[in-house]
N, C-alpha and C positions, 0 to 999 in steps of 0.2 A: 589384413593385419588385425588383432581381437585385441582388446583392452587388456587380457592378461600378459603379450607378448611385451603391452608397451610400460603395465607395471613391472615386469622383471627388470628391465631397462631402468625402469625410474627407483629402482630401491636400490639396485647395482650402484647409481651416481650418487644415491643420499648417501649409502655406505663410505665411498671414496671422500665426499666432502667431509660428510663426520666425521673423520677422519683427520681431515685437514681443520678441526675448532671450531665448524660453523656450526655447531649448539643445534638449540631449536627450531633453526629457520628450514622450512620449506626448500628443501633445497633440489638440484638437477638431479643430484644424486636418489633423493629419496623419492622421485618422478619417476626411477625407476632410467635414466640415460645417463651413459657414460660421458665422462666430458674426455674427448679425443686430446685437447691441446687447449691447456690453459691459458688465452691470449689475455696482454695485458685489459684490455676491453672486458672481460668476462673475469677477471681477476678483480676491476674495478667496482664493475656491479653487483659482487657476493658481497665483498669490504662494505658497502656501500648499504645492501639490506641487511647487513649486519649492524650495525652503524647505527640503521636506523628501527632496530626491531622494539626495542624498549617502549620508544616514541610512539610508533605503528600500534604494539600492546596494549600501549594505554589508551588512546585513543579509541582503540576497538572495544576496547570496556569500557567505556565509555559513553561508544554508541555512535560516536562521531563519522568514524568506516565500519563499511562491511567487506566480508572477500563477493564478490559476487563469483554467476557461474561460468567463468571466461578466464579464471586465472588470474583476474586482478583485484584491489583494494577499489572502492566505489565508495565517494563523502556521501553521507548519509544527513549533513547539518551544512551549512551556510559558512561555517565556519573555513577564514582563507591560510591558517594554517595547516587544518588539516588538509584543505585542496592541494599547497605546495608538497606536501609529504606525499600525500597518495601519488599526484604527479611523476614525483622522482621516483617513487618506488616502484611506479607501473612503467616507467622508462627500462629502469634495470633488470624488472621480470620482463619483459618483451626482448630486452638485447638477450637476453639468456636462452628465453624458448629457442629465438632466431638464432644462435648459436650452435645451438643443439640439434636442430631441424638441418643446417648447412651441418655439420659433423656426419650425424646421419643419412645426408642425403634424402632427408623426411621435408623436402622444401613446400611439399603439397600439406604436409600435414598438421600446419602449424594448431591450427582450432584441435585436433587431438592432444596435441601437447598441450595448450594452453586447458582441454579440458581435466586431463591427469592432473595437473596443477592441482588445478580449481577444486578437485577429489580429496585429493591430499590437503589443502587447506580446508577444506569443508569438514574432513577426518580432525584435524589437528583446531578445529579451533574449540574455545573454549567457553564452557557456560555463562549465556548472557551476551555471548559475541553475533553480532548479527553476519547472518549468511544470508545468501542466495542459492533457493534450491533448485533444480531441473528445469521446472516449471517457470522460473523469472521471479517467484514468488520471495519476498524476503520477510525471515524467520529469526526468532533469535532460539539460540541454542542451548 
């Protein structure tokens, strides 16, 4: 399977959720996978980085998170606000990947899903937001 097969897949399921008012979030859809069946579990966890994107935003400019390169948010300061946030939000992206991977039947492939993520936020984020590139290396952008 090549990373262009699994961006088609993930821009297919951004489309579909944009679709459904998820705005700017990173979403399964724009990863390029289709979401097969909306369960309430996976209904919870978009509501939920929805919810909390504002928070997440600001924080990221901030300085406080970064996305690293695994698909998730990483605190970046001491700070125990920000740790509950990143927590919960790294909760909701892992039920999603693992939703998508069980849809797909991609149950081996979860670290590729979790890297398209990680692609996609690395693409979408914004000047001054600290990433994690390839390398482990963290950069601000």
């Amino acid at each position: 399977m090549t990373r262009k097969w699994y961006h088609g897949i993930f821009l297919s399921i951004i489309f579909s959720l944009g679709l459904m008012g998820w705005g700017e979030l990173v979403t399964p859809v724009q990863a390029g996978y289709e979401i097969k069946e909306m369960t309430p579990e996976l209904k919870s966890a978009l509501d939920g980085r929805k919810a909390r994107h504002d928070e997440l935003n600001e924080l990221k400019h901030r300085g406080f998170i970064g996305e690293n390169n695994r698909g998730y948010v990483e605190v970046l300061t001491n700070d125990e606000s920000a740790r509950g946030l990143a927590d919960t939000e790294n909760r909701d992206r892992k039920m999603i990947y693992q939703t998508i991977a069980k849809q797909h039947n991609l149950t081996d492939s979860l670290p590729t899903i979790e890297k398209v993520f990680a692609q996609e936020q690395f693409d979408r984020a914004q000047p001054g937001d600290k990433i994690q590139n390839e390398n482990g290396e963290w950069i601000t952008k």
